[in-house]
OpenMM code with the backbone's topology and positions (N, CA, C; nanometers):
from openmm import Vec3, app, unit

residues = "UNK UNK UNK UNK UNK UNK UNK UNK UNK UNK UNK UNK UNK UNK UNK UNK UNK UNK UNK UNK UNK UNK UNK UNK UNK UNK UNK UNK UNK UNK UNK UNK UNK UNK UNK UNK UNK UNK UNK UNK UNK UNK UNK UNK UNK UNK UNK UNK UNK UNK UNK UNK UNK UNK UNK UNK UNK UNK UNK UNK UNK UNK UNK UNK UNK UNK UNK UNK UNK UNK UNK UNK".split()
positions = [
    Vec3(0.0840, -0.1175, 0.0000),
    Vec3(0.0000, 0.0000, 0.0000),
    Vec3(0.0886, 0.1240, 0.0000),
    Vec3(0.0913, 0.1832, -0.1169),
    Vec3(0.1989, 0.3251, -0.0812),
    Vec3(0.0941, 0.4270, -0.1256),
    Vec3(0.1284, 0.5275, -0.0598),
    Vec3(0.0224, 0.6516, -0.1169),
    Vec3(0.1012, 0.7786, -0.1918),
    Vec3(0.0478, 0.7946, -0.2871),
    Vec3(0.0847, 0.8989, -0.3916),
    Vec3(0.1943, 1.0455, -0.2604),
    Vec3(0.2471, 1.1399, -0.3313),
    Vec3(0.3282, 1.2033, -0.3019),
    Vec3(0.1850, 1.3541, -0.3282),
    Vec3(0.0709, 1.3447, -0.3670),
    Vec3(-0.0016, 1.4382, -0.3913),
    Vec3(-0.1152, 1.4204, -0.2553),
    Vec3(-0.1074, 1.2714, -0.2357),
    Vec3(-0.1935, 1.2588, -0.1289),
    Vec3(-0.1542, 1.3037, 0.0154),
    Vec3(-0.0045, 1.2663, 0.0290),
    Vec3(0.0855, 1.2982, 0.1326),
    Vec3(0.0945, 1.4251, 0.1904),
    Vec3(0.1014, 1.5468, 0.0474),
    Vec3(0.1260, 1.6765, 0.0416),
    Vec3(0.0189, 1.7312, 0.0937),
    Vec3(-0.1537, 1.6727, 0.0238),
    Vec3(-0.2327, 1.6699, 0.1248),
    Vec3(-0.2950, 1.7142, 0.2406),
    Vec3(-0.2760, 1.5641, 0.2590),
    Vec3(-0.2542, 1.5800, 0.4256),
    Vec3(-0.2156, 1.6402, 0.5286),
    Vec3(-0.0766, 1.6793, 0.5143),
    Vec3(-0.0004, 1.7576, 0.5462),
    Vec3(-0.0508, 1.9279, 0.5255),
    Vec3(-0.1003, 1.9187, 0.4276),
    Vec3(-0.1603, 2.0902, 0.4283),
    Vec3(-0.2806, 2.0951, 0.5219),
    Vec3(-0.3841, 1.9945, 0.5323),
    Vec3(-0.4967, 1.9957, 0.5850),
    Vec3(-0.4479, 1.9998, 0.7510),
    Vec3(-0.3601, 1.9066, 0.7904),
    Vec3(-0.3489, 1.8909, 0.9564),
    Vec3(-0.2385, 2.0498, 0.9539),
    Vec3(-0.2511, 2.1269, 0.8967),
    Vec3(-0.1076, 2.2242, 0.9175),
    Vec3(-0.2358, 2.3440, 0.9154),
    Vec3(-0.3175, 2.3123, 0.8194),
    Vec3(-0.4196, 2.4507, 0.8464),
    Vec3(-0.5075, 2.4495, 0.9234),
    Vec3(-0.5165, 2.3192, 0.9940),
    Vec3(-0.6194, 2.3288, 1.0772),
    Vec3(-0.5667, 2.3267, 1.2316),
    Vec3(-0.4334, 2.3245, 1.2609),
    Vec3(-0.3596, 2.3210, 1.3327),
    Vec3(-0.3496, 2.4992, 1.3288),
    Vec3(-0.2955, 2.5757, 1.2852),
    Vec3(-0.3244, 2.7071, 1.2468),
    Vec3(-0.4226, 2.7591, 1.2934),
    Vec3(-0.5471, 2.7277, 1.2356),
    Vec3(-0.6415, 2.8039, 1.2429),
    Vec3(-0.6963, 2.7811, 1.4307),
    Vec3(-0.6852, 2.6875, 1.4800),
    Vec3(-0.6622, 2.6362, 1.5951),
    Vec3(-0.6217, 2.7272, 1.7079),
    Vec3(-0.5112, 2.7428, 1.6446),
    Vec3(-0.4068, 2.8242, 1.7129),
    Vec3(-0.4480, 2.9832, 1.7496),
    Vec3(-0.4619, 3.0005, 1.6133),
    Vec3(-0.5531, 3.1642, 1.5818),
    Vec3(-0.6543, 3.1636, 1.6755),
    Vec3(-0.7283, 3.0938, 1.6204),
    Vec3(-0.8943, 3.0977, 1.7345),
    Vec3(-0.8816, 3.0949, 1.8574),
    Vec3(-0.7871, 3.0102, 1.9081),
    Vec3(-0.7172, 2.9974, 2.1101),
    Vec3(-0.6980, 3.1487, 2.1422),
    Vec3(-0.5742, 3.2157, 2.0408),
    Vec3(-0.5270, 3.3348, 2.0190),
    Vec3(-0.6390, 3.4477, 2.0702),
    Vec3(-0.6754, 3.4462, 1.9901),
    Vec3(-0.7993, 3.5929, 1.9395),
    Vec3(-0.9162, 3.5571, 2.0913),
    Vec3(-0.9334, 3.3945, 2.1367),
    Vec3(-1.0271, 3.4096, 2.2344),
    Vec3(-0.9886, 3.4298, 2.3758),
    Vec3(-0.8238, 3.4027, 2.4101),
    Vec3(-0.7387, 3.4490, 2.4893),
    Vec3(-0.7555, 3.6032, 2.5172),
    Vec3(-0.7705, 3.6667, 2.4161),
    Vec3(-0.7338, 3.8242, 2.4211),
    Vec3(-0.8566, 3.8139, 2.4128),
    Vec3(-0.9985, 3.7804, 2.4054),
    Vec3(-1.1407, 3.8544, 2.4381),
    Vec3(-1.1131, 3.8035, 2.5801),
    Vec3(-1.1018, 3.6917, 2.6682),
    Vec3(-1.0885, 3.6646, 2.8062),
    Vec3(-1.0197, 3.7502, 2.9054),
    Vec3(-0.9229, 3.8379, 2.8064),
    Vec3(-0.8931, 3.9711, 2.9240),
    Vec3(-0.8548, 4.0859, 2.9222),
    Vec3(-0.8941, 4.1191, 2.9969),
    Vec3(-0.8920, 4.2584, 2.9937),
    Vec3(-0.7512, 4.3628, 3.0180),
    Vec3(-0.6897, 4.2870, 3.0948),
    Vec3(-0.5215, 4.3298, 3.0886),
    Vec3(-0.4443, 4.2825, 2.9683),
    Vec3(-0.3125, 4.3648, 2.9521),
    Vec3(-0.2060, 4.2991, 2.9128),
    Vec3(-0.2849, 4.2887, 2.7667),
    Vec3(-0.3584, 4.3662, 2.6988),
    Vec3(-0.4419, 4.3447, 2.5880),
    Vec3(-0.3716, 4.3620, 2.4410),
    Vec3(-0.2006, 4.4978, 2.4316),
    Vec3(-0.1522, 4.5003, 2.3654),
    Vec3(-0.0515, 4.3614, 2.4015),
    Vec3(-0.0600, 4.3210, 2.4174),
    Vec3(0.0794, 4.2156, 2.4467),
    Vec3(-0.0064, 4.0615, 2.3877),
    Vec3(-0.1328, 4.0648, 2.4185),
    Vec3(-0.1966, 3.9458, 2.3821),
    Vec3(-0.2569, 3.9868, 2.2509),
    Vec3(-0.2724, 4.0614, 2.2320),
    Vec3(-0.3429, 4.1070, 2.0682),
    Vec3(-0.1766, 4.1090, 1.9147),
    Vec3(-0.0209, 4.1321, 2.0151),
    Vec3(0.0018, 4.1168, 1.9387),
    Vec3(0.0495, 3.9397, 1.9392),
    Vec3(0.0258, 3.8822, 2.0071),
    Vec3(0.0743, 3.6960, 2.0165),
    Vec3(-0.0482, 3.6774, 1.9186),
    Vec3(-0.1895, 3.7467, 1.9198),
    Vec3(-0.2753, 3.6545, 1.8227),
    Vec3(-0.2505, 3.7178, 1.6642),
    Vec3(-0.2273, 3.7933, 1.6835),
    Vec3(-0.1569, 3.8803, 1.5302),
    Vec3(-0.0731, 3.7799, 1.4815),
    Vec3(0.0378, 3.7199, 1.5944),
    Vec3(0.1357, 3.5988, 1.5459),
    Vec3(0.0832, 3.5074, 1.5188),
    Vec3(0.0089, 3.4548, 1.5465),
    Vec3(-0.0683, 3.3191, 1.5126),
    Vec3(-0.1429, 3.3133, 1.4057),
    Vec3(-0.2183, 3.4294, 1.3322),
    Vec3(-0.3024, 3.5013, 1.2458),
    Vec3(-0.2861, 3.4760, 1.1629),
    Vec3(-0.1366, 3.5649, 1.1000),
    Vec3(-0.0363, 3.5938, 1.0001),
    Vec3(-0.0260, 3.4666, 0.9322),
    Vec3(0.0885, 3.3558, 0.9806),
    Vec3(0.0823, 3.2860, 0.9238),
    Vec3(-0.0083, 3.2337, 0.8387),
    Vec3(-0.1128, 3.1918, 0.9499),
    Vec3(-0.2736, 3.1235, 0.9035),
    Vec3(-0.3184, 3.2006, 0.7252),
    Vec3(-0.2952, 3.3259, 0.7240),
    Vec3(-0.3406, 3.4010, 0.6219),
    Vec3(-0.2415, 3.3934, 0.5085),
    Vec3(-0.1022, 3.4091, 0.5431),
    Vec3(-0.0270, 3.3880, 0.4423),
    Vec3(-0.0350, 3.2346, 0.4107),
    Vec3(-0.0587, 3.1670, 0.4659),
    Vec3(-0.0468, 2.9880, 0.4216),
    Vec3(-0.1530, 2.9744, 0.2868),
    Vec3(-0.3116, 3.0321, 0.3542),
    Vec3(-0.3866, 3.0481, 0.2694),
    Vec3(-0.3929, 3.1055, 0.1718),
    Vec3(-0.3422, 3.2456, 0.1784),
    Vec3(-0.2900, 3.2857, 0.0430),
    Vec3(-0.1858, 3.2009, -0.0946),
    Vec3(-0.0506, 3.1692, 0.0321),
    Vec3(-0.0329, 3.0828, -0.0690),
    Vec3(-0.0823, 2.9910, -0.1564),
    Vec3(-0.1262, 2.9274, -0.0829),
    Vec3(-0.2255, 2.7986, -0.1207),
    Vec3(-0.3334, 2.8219, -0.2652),
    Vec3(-0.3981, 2.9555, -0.1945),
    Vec3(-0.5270, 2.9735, -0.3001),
    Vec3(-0.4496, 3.0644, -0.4119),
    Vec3(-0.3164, 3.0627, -0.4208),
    Vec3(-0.2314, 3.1265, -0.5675),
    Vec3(-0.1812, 3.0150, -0.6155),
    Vec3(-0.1245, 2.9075, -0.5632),
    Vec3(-0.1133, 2.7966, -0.6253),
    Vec3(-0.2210, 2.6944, -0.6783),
    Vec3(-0.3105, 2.7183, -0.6236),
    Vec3(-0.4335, 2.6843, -0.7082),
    Vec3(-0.5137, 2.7083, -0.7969),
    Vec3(-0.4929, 2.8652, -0.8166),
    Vec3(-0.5287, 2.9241, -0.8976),
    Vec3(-0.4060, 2.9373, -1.0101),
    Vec3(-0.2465, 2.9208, -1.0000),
    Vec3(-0.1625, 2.8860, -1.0767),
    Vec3(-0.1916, 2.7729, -1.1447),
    Vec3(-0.2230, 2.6623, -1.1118),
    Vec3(-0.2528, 2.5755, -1.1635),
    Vec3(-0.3614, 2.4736, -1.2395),
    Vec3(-0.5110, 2.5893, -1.2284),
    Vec3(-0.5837, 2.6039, -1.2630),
    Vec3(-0.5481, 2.6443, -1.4274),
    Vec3(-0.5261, 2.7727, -1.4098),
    Vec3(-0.4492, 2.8341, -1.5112),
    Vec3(-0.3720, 2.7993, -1.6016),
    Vec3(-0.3091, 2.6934, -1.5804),
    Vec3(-0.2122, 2.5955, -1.6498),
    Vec3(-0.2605, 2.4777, -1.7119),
    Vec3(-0.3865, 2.4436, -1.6330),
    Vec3(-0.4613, 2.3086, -1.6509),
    Vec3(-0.5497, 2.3968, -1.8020),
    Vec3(-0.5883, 2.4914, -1.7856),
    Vec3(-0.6702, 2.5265, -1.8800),
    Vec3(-0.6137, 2.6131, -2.0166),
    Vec3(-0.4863, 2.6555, -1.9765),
    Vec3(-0.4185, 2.6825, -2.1260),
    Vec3(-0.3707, 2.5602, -2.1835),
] * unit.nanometer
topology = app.Topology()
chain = topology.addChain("A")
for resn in residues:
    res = topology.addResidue(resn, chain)
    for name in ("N", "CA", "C"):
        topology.addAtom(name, app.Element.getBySymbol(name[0]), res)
């Protein structure tokens, strides 16, 4: 049983964005839970955010790269 190198890649994107987005959401509900220390926790969920958004970006340009390619 071996699994393709597309299936692998996958996977790997799905447990990485949802691991992310995870992260973000803990983030952002951390900093509604308090009321102190609000610049210091707003910028840790900014850190967690970022990524999440640039991943997706990437992602939805390489899909749309290759969309693009599939159809010329």
């Amino acid at each position: 049983m071996t699994a393709s190198v597309a299936t692998m890649i996958t996977a790997v994107t799905v447990l990485t964005i949802g691991y992310r987005a995870g992260r973000a959401h803990a983030a952002w509900r951390d900093l509604r839970a308090t009321k102190r220390d609000v610049p210091a926790k707003r910028k840790i969920a900014w850190g967690h955010t970022r990524p999440l958004l640039m991943g997706t970006l990437f992602l939805l340009a390489t899909v749309v790269a290759a969309v693009y390619r599939a159809a010329a």
